[in-house]
C-alpha positions in Angstrom: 7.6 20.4 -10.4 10.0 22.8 -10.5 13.2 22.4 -8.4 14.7 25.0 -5.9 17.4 25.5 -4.2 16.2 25.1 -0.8 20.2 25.2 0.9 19.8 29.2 0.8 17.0 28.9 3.2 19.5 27.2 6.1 20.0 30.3 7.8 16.2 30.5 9.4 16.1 27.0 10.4 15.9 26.9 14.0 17.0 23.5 16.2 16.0 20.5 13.7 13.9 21.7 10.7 12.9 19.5 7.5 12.2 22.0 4.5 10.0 19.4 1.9 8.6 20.9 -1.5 5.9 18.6 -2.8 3.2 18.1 -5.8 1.3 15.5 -6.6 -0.2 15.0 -10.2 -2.9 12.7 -10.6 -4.8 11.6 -14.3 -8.8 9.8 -13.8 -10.6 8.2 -16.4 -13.6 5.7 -16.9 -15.8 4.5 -19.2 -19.4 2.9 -17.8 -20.8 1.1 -20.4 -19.2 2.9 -23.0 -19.7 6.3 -22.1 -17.0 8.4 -20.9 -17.8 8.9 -16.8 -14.1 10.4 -15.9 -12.1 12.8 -17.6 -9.7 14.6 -15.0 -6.2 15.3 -14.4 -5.1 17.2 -11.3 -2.1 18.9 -9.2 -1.4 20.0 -6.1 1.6 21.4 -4.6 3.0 23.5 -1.9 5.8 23.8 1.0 6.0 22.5 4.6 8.1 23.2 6.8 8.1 21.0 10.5 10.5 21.9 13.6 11.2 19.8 16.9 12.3 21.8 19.6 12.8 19.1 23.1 10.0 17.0 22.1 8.0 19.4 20.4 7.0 19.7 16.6 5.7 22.7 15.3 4.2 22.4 11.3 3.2 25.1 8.7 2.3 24.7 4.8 1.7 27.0 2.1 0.5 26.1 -1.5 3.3 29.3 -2.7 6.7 28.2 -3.8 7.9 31.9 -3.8 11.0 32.7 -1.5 8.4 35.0 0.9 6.1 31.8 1.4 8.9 29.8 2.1 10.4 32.3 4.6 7.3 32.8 6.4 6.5 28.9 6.6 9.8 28.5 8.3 9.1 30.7 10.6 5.7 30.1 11.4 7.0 26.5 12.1 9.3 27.0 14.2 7.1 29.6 15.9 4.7 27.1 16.7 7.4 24.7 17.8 8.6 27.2 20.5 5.0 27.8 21.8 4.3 24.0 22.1 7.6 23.6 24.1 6.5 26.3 26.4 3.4 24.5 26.7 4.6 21.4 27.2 8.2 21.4 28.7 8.7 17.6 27.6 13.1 18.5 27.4 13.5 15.4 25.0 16.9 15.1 23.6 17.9 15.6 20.2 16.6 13.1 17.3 19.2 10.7 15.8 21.2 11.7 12.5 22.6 10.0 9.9 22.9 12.4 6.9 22.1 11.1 3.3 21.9 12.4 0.0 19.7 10.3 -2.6 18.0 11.1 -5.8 15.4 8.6 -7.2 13.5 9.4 -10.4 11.0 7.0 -11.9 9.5 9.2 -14.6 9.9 7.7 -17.8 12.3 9.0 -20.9 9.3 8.1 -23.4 7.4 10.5 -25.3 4.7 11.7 -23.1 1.0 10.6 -24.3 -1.8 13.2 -24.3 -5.3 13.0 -22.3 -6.8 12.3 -25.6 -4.5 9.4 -26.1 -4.8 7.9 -22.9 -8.7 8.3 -23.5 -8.4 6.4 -26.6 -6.5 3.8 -25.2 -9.3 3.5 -22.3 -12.0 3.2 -24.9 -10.4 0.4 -26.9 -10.2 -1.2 -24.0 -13.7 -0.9 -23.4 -15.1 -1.6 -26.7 -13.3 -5.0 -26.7 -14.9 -6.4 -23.7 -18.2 -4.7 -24.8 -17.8 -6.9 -28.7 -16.6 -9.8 -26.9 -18.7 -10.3 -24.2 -22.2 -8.7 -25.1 -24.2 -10.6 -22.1 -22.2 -8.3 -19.9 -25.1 -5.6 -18.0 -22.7 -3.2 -16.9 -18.5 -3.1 -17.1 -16.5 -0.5 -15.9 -12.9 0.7 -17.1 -10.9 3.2 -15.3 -7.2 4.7 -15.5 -5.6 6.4 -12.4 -2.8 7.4 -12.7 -0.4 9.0 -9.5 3.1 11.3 -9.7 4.1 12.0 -6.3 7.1 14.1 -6.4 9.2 15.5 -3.2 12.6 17.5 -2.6 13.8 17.3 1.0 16.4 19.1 2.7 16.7 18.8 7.0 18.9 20.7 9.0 20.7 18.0 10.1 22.6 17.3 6.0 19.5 14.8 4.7 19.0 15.4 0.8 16.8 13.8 -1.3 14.7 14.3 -4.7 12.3 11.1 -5.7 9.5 10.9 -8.2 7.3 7.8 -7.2 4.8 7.1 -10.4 1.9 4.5 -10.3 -0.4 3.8 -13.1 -3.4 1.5 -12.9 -6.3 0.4 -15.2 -9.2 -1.7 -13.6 -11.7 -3.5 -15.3 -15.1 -4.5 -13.3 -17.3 -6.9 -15.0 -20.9 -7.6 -14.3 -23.5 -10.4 -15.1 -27.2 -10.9 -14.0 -28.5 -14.0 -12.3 -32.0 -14.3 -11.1 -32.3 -10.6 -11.1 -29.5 -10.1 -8.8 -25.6 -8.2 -10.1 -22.9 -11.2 -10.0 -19.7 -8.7 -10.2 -15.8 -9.5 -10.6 -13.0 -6.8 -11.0 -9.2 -6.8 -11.5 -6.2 -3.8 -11.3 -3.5 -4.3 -13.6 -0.6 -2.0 -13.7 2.8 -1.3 -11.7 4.8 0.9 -10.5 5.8 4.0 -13.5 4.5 6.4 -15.4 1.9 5.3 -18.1 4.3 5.1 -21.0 6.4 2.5 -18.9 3.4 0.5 -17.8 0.8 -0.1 -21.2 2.2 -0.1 -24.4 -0.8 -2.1 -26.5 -4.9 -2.3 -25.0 -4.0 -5.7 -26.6 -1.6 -6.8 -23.8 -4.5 -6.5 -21.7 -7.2 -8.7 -23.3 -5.8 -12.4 -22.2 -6.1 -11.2 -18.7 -9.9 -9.7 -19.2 -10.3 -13.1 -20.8 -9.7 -14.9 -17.9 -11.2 -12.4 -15.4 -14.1 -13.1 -17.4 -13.8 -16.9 -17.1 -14.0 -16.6 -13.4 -17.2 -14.0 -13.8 -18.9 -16.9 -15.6 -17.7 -19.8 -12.7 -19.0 -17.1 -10.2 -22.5 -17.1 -11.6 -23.2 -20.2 -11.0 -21.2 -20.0 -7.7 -22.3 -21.1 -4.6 -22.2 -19.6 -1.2 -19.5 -20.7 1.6 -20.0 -23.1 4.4 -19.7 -20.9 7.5 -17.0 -21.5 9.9 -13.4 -22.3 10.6 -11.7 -24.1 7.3 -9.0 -24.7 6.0 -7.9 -22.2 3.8 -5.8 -21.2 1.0 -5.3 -17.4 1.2 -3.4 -16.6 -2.2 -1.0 -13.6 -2.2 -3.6 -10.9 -2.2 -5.2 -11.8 0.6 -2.4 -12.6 2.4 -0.8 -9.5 1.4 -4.2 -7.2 2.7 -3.5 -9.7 6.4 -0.4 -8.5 6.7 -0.3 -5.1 5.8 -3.9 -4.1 7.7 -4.2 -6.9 10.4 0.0 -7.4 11.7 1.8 -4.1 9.7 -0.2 -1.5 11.2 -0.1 -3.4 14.5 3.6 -3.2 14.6 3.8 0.9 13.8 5.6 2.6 16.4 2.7 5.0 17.0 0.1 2.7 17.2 2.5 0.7 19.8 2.7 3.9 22.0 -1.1 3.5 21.7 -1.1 0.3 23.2 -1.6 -2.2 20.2 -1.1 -5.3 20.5 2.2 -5.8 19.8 3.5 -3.9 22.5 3.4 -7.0 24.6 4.8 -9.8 22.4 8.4 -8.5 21.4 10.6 -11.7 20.7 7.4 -13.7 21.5 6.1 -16.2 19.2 3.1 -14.3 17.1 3.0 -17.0 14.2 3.8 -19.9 12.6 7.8 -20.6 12.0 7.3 -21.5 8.5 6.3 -17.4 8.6 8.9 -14.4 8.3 7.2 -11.1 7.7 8.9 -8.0 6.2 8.7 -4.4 5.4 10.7 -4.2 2.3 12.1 -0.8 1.6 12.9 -0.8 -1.5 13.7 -4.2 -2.9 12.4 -7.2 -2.3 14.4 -10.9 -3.5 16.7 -9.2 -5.5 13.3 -6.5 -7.6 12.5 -3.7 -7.1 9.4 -3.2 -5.0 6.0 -1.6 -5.9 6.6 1.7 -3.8 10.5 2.0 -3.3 11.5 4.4 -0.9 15.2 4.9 -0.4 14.9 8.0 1.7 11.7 9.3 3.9 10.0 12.0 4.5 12.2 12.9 7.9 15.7 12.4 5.8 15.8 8.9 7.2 17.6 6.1 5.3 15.2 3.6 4.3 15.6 0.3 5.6 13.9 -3.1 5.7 12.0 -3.8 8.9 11.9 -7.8 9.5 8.5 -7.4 11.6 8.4 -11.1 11.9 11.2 -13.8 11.7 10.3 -17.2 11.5 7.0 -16.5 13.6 8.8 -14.6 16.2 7.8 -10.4 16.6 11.2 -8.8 16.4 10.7 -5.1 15.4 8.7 -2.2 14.9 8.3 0.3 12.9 9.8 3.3 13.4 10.0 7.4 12.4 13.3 9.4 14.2 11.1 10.4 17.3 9.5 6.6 18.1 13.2 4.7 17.3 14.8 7.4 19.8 12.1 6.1 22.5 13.1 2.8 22.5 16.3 2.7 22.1 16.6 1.5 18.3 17.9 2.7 14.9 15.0 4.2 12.8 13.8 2.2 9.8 12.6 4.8 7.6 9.1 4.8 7.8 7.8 8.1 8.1 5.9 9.6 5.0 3.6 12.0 4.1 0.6 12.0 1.4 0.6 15.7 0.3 2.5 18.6 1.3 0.5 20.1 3.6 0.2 16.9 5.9 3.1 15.9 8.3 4.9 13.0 8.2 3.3 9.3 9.6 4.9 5.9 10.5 3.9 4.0 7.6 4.5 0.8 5.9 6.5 0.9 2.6 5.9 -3.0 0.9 4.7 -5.1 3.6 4.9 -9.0 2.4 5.4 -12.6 4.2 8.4 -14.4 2.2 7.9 -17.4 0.1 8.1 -20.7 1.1 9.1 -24.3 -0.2 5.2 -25.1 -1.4 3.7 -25.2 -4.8 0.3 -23.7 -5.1 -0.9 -27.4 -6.4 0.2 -29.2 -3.4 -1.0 -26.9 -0.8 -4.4 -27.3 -2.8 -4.1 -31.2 -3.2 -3.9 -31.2 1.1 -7.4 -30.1 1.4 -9.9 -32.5 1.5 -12.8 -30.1 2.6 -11.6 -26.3 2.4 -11.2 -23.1 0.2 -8.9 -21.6 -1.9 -9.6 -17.4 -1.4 -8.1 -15.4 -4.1 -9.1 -11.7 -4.5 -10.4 -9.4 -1.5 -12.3 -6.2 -1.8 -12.6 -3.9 1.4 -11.9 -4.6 4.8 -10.7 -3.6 8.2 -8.3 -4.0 10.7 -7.8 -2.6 14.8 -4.9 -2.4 16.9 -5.8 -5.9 18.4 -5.1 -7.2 15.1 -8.8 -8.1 14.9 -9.6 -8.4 11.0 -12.4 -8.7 8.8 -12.0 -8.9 5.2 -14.2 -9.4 1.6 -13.7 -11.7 -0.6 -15.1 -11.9 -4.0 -13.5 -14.4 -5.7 -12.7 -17.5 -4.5 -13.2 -21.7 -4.8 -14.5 -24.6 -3.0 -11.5 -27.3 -2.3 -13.3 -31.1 -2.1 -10.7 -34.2 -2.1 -7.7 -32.2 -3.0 -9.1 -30.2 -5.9 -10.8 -27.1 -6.9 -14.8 -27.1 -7.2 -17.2 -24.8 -7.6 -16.7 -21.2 -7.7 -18.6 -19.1 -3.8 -19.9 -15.9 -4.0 -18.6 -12.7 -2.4 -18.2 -13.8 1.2 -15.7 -12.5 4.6 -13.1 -14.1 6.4 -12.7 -13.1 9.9 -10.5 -13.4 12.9 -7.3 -12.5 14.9 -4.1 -12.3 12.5 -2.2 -13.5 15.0 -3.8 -16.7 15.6 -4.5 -17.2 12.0 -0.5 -16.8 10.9 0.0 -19.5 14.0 -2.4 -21.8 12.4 0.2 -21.2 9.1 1.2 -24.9 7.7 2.0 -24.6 4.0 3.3 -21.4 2.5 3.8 -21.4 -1.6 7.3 -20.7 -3.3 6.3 -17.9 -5.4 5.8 -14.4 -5.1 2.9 -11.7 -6.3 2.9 -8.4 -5.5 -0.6 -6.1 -5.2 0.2 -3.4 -7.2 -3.1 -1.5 -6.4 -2.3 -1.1 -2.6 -3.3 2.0 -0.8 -3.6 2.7 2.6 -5.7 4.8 4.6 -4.1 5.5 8.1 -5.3 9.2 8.3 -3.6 10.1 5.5 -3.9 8.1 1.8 -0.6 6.8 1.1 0.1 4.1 -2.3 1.8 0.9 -0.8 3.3 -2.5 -2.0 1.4 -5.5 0.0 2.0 -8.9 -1.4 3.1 -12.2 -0.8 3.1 -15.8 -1.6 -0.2 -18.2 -0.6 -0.2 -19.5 2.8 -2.6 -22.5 4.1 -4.4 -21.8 7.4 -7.7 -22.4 9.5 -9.5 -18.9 9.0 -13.3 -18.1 10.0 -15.1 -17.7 7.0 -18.9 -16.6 6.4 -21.6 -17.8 4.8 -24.6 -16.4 2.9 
């Protein structure tokens, strides 16, 4: 993306303005059984331009970077914030400020691979699970890879440049049983541009390996007991509870809305052996999955400690939603593409380790499961949940059994992180996370296990 000086367009801004210049490039490719599926690599960039006049936001986009373009989408902006605040007559007073300048650029200082490349490097992948495991009836391989790239300038002195890379290759495996699919998949990847994040197909096969060693326990899996149990929820799946089922709960927007939340502020919500954050940028010392030093409003990015030792204490907030009650904002407003406006959204959402090991919370369990990966799911403002999972094992006498097939867990987040009793010392981030509050966005989830008693299904 090319930069531009967006300072000589001060002059038109009118009350608060944020100028933001965006593109986002994106590289797909797959391989289904050996044939090459997905071959594309896309762009797409423009200007915005959003203006709050007294409570009133007017927004305007153009995909032309040209000084007329940028002109008129100033102008149209702030056009349509005057009309609204004719309309509406809401006389709000001015957002906070704090000014700050930040540039953050991920992209890597490698030589750059070509398409072809990164198709060969997709293929060998391929062809080593296909020569390895030949009772395989289907695998998948695929590559995405995300540049999201913004320059941001307000009217109020916030500067800030970032390029936020993410590249991911998942592998989905599938065996027959009884004429029926038995399939398993994993993401692996990080945050960085491709050259950064793979280096040999090899360094991937020990993990294959073992995703395929659970494939071949899931076969001859069995299916859950419905009911409550206690349940080991390792990082993944705690990382999906509390990004969907408590993060979204606690978004300042979604508060207004009447979530749940908005009645238990510095109220017990879970377990004291739980604290629950929305990590900016770094998290125990490394650097998060998504780091976001400055958002999409000019805001300073902060951590939000949602919960602190199973006690609510904050929200999460944009400039608008932190001047209605009263509070700093966090830095939580971002926004997917340029022609969308800026949300509340969560950043790296993750409960903090504990004093557990893995093995002991496992040993505790006489009749239970250990729940490792989840698929898809869902989440409402009640912080009603209900969530896949598709790989996951029995726990009889204090020690793993048999492999279940894909099942659900359901239930109220709340009352499951109350139920909270063991939570493991280490840390594992998702790096695959993506959320879908009316805009996509790419976020860290993550976490360490935590025991609970969670409703789980059966066949």
């Amino acid at each position: 993306m090319q930069l531009l000086d967006l300072g000589k367009f001060t002059p038109l801004f009118s009350g608060y303005t944020e100028l933001r210049v965006q593109e986002n490039r994106s590289i797909s490719i797959g391989f289904l059984k050996g044939s090459n599926t997905r071959n594309v690599k896309s762009a797409s960039s423009g200007v915005s331009a959003r203006v709050y006049q007294k409570g009133s936001w007017g927004f305007a986009s153009s995909p032309d970077f040209d000084e007329d373009s940028i002109r008129q989408v100033i102008k149209a902006a702030s056009n349509n914030a005057s009309f609204l605040d004719s309309k509406q007559n809401k006389q709000k007073a001015p957002l906070p400020s704090a000014p700050i300048t930040a540039e953050h650029d991920y992209s890597t200082t490698k030589p750059r691979l070509t398409q072809r490349q990164l198709i060969d490097f997709v293929k060998q992948v391929d062809q080593y699970i296909a020569a390895k495991y030949p009772d395989l009836v289907s695998r998948y391989v695929g590559l995405n890879c995300l540049d999201m790239e913004k320059q941001l300038l307000t009217s109020d002195g916030s500067y800030s440049y970032s390029l936020h890379p993410r590249s991911l290759l998942s592998v989905s495996l599938t065996l027959e049983k009884d004429g029926k699919p038995i399939e398993l998949y994993d993401v692996f990847g990080d945050r960085g541009q491709f050259e950064d994040v793979f280096d040999d197909p090899a360094d991937l096969y020990p993990q294959i390996d073992e995703l395929y060693e659970h494939l071949r326990h899931k076969l001859e899996g069995v299916y859950a007991e419905p009911g409550i149990k206690e349940c080991i929820l390792d990082a993944e799946l705690g990382g999906i509870l509390a990004h969907e089922a408590i993060g979204h709960t606690t978004e300042a927007d979604l508060v207004l809305g009447g979530s749940v939340a908005a009645k238990v502020m510095n109220q017990q919500v879970a377990s004291p052996l739980v604290t629950l954050v929305d990590f900016a940028h770094h998290a125990l010392g490394e650097t998060c999955p998504m780091p976001i030093y400055v958002d999409d409003e000019g805001t300073k990015a902060e951590d939000a400690v949602i919960i602190e030792q199973g006690i609510l204490k904050s929200y999460l907030h944009n400039k608008e939603s932190a001047q209605h009650f009263n509070t700093a904002p966090t830095g939580n407003a971002r926004a997917w593409a340029f022609s969308d406006e800026p949300l509340i959204r969560m950043r790296n959402t993750a409960i903090l380790p504990g004093n557990d090991t893995l093995e002991a919370m496992i040993s505790s369990i006489e009749d239970g499961y250990y729940l490792i990966r989840p698929s898809n799911g869902q989440a409402d403002t009640t912080s009603e949940f209900m969530f896949g999972v598709v790989l996951g094992y029995e726990i009889k006498n204090g020690k793993l059994g048999r492999a279940i097939l894909d099942t659900t867990i359901s239930g109220l987040a709340f009352d499951v992180l109350k139920t909270v009793t063991m939570v493991s010392n280490d840390m594992k981030w998702l790096v695959s996370g993506m959320c879908g509050k009316k805009q996509p966005m790419p976020v860290g989830m993550g976490g360490p296990a935590i025991k609970c008693r969670v409703n789980i299904g059966g066949r």
